[in-house]
Legacy VTK file of the C-alpha trace (Angstrom):
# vtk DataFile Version 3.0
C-alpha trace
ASCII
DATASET POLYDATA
POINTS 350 float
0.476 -3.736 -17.987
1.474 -2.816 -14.491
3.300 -5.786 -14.376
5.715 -5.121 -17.295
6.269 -1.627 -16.611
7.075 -2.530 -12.659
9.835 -5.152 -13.813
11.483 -2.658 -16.502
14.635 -1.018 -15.683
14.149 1.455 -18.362
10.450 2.217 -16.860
10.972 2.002 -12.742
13.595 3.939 -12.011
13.541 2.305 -8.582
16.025 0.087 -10.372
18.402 3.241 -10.938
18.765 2.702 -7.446
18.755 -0.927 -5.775
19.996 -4.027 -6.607
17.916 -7.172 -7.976
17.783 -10.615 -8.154
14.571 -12.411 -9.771
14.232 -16.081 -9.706
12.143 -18.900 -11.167
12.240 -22.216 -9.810
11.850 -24.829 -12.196
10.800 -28.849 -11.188
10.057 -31.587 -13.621
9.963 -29.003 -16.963
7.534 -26.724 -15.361
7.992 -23.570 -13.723
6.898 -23.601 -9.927
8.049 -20.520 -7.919
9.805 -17.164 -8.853
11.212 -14.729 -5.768
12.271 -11.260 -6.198
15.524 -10.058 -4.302
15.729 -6.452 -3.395
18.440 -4.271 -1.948
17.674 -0.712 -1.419
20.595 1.265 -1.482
19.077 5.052 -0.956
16.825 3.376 2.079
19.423 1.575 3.981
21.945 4.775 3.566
19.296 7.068 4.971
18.334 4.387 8.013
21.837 2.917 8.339
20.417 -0.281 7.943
22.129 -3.601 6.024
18.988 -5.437 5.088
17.696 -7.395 2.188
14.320 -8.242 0.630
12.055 -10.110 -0.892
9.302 -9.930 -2.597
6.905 -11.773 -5.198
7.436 -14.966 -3.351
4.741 -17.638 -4.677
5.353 -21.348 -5.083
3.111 -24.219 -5.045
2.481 -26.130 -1.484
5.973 -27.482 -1.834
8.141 -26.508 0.891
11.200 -27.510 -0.885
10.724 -24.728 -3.200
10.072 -22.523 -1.068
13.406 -23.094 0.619
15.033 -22.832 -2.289
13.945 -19.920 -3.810
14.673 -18.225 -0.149
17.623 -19.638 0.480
18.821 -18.345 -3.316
18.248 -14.915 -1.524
19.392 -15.446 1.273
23.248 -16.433 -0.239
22.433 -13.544 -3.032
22.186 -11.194 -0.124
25.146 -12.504 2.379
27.153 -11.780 -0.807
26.293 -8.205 -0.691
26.790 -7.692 3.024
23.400 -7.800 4.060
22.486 -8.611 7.762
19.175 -9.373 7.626
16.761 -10.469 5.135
13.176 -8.860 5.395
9.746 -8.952 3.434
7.912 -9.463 1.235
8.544 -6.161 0.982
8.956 -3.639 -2.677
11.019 -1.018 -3.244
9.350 0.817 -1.059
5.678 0.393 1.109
3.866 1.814 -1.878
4.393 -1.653 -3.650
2.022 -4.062 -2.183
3.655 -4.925 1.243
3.487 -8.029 4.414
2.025 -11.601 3.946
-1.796 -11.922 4.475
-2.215 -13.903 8.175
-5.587 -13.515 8.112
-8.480 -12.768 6.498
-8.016 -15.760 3.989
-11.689 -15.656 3.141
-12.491 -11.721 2.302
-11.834 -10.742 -1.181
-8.609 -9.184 -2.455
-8.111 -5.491 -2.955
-5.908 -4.040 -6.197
-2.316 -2.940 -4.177
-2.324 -5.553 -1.588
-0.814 -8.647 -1.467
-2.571 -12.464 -1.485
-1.320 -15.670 -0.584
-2.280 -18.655 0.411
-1.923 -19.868 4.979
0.876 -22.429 3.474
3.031 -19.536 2.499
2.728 -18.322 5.978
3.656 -21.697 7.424
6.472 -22.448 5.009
7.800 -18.276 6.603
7.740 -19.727 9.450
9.305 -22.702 8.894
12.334 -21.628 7.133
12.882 -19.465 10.456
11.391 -16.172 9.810
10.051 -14.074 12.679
7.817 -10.705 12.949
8.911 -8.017 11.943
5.890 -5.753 11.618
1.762 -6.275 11.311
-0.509 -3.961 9.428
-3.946 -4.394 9.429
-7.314 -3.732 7.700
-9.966 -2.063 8.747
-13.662 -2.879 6.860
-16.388 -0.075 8.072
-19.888 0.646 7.779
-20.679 4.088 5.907
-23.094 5.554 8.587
-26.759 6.862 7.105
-25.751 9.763 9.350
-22.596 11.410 10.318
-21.784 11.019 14.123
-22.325 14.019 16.258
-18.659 13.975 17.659
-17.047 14.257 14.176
-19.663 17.020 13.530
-18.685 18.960 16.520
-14.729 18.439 15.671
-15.596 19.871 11.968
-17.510 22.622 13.267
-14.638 23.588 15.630
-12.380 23.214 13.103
-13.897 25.347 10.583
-14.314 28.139 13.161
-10.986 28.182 14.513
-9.636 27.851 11.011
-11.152 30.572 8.755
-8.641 30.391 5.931
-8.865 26.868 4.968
-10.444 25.712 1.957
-12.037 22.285 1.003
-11.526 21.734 -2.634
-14.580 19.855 -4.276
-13.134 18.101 -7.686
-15.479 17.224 -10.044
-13.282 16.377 -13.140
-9.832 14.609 -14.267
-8.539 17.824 -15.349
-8.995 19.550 -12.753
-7.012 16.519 -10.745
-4.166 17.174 -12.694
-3.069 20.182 -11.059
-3.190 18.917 -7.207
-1.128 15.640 -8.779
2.439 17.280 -7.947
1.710 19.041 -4.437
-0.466 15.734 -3.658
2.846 13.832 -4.112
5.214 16.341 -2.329
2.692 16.478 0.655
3.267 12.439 0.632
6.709 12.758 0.381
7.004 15.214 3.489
4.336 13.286 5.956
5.091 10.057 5.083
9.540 10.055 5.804
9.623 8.580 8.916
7.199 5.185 7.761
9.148 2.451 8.080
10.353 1.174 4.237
9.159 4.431 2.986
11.385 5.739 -0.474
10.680 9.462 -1.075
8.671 9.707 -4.546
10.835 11.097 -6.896
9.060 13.477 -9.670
9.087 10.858 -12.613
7.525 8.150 -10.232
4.908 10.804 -9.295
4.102 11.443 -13.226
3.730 7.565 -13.605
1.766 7.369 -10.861
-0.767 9.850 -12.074
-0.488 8.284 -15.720
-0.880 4.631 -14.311
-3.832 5.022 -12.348
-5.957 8.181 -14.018
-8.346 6.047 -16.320
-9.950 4.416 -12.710
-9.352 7.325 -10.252
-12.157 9.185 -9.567
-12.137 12.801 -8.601
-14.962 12.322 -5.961
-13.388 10.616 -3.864
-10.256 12.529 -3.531
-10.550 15.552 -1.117
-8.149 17.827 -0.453
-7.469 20.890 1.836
-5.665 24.314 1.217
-4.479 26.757 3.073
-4.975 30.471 3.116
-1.554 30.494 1.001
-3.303 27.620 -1.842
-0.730 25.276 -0.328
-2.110 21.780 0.077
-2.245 20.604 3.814
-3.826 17.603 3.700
-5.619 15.028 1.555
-7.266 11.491 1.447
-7.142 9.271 -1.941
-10.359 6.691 -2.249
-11.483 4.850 -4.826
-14.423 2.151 -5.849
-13.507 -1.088 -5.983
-11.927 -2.806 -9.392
-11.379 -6.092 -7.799
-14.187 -7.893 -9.666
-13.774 -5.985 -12.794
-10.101 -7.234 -13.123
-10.774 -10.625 -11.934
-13.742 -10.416 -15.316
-10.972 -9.831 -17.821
-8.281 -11.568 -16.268
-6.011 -9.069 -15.701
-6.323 -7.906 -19.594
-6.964 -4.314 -19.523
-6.912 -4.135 -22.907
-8.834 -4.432 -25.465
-11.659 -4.656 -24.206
-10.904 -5.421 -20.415
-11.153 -2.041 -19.438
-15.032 -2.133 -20.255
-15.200 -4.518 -17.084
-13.455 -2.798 -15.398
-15.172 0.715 -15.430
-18.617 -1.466 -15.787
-18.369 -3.529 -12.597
-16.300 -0.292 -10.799
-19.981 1.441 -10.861
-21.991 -1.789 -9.545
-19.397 -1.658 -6.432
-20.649 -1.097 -2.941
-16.770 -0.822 -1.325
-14.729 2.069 -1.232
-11.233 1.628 -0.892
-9.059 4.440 0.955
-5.541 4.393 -0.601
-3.442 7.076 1.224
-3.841 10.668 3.153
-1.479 12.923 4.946
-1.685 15.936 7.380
1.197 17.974 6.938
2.854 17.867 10.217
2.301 21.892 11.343
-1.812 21.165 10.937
-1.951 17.751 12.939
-4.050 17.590 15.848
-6.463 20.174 14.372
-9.223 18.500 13.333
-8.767 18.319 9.704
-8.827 14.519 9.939
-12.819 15.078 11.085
-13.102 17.327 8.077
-11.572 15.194 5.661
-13.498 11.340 6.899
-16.795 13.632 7.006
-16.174 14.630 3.249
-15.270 11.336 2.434
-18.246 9.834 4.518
-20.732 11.940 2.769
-19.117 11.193 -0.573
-19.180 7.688 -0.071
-22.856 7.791 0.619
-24.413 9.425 -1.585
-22.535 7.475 -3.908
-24.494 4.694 -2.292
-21.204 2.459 -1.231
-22.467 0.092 1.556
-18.522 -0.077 3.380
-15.384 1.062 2.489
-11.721 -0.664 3.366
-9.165 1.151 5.239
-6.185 -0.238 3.110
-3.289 -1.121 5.154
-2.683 0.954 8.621
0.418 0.132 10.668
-0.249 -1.731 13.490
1.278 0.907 16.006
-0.249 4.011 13.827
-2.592 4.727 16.775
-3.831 7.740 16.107
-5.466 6.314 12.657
-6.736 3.060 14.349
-8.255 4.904 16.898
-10.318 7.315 14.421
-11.510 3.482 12.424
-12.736 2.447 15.863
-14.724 5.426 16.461
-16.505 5.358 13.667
-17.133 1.173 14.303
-14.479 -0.038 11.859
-13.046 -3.208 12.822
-10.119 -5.610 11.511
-10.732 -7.918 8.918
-7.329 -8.398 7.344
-4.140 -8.636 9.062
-0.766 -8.017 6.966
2.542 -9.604 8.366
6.382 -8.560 7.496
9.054 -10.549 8.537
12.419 -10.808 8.744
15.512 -13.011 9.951
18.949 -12.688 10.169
21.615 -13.797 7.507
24.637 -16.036 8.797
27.591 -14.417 7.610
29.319 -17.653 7.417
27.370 -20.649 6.557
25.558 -20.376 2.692
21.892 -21.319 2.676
21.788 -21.170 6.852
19.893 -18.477 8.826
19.043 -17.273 12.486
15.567 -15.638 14.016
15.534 -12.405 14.517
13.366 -11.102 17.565
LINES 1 351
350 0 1 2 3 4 5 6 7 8 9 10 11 12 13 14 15 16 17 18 19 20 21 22 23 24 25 26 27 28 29 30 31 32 33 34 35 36 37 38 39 40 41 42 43 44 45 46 47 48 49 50 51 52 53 54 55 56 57 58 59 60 61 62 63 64 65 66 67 68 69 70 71 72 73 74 75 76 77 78 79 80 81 82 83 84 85 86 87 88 89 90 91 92 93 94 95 96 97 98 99 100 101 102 103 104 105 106 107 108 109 110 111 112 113 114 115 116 117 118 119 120 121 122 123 124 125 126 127 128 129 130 131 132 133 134 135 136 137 138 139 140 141 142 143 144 145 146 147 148 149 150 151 152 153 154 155 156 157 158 159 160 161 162 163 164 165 166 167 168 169 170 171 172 173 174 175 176 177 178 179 180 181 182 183 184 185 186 187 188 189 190 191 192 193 194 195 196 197 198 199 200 201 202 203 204 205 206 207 208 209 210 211 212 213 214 215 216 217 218 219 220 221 222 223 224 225 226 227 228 229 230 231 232 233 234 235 236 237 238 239 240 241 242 243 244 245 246 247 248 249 250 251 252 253 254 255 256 257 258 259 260 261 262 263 264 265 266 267 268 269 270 271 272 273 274 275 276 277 278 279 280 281 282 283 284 285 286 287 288 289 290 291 292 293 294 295 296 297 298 299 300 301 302 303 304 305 306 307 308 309 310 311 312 313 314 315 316 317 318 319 320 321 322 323 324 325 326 327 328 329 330 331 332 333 334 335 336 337 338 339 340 341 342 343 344 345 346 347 348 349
């Protein structure tokens, strides 16, 4: 389902504002790679950048495909002007983002990408450098909250008399944080690299997309004396085993696996949070991984998965590795130049 409505004009408007290119490769009658172009228009305009990118890359251990489905992007993109051609990479980095480089042998999670170590290699190969890592943190849900954070969320509460930690309990009552949520995202998250602000449609698909498997638990938020919403952190149980069940089927009756094995889960997955910028350095990050913490719990989840962290977001890291978290996937994004003159040639990029 997420699949269809992703590659529909008429449903992402993302469309409304890039071009495309999508590409099978066919050998011997059978299909045996597909590559998604991407230029972002509204991105590149607000970073003054002239890059391309790619995305959905998967082929069969045949380099030769690999090449070609590139190198098809590659002379797509020198047509347009592009100077560099960068990924895999969406629209923006709320589509599943970098090439797994390692971590081969831990088991996916929904919104990240998978891939096999040959896809790295073949990267490499065809001349592509670093551009950026992100990584994965997998950690331990303490029996007991550590005294630090407890002394940071004591402070905090003291020093900051008119905040308000909302407890949600039900779907409705999610529905009315959905918009500010979004707009808080929007505002803390403009200067990640690849990030496209959410426009209003995208943030009522969001909520319609993902609503049957969210649950309100494990989203906690925090107002201000003025009801506005300061800061947040989305988690959710694991669906990984419940989609791998039905085989991707949601319907009709995939969804029962889904919700079934999404209660037998022991992982938590964190999605996304935001401080808004005027409340950093407060403590409210304490108050929000202590809520969370707790949550998680007495929920009876054994670990919980960071999602993906930029590799130079140190702040972020550094609260993972307080609390014992440690690496367990690594993410990669890279990127090489386009020759402006030779179709189907390239240079590294450092």
């Amino acid at each position: 389902m997420d699949e269809w409505i992703f590659f529909n004009p008429r449903k992402n408007k993302a469309f409304s504002y890039t071009d495309t290119l999508l590409l099978l490769a066919w050998k011997d009658g059978k299909p045996v790679g597909r590559i998604m172009g991407i230029i972002n228009h509204k991105y590149n305009k607000a970073q003054s950048e002239q890059d391309a990118r790619f995305c959905f890359l998967e082929a069969y251990e045949d380099y030769d495909v690999a090449k070609a489905l590139i190198r098809a992007v590659e002379d797509w993109a020198r047509i347009k002007g592009m100077k560099n051609l960068i990924g895999p990479l969406g629209f923006s980095n709320k589509d599943s983002q970098g090439m797994l480089i390692e971590g081969f042998n831990e088991p996916v999670v929904i919104a990240t990408n998978a891939n096999f170590s040959y896809m790295v290699e073949f990267l490499e190969k065809a001349g592509f450098m670093k551009k950026a890592d992100l990584v994965v943190y997998k950690l331990y849900i303490p029996k007991e909250i550590p005294d630090f954070y407890r002394k940071i969320y004591n402070r905090t509460i003291r020093i900051n008399p008119g905040l308000n930690m909302i407890e949600l309990k039900t779907k409705k009552q999610l529905k009315m944080y959905i918009r500010p949520i979004f707009q808080l995202v929007n505002e803390t998250f403009k200067d990640i690299y690849a990030f496209s602000e959410i426009s209003e449609q995208e943030m009522n698909e969001y909520a319609r997309r993902y609503n049957m498997i969210l649950d309100p638990r494990f989203i906690k938020i925090i107002e201000n004396d003025k009801k506005e919403v300061i800061a947040f952190i989305l988690g959710m149980p694991d669906i990984s085993e419940g989609i791998k069940k039905c085989k991707g089927y949601v319907f009709p009756f995939g969804f029962i696996s889904v919700l079934r094995l999404q209660k037998k889960t022991r992982q938590l997955n964190l999605f996304i949070g935001g401080i808004r910028e005027d409340y950093r350095n407060q403590g409210l990050n304490a108050c929000l991984g202590i809520q969370m913490l707790e949550e998680a719990h007495n929920a009876g989840f054994e670990y919980l998965d960071s999602h993906l962290e930029h590799e130079t977001n140190y702040k972020m890291r550094a609260e993972m590795e307080k609390l014992g978290g440690v690496v367990y996937k690594r993410f990669r994004i890279f990127t090489k130049s386009i020759d402006p003159d030779v179709p189907g040639k390239s240079k590294p990029v450092h």
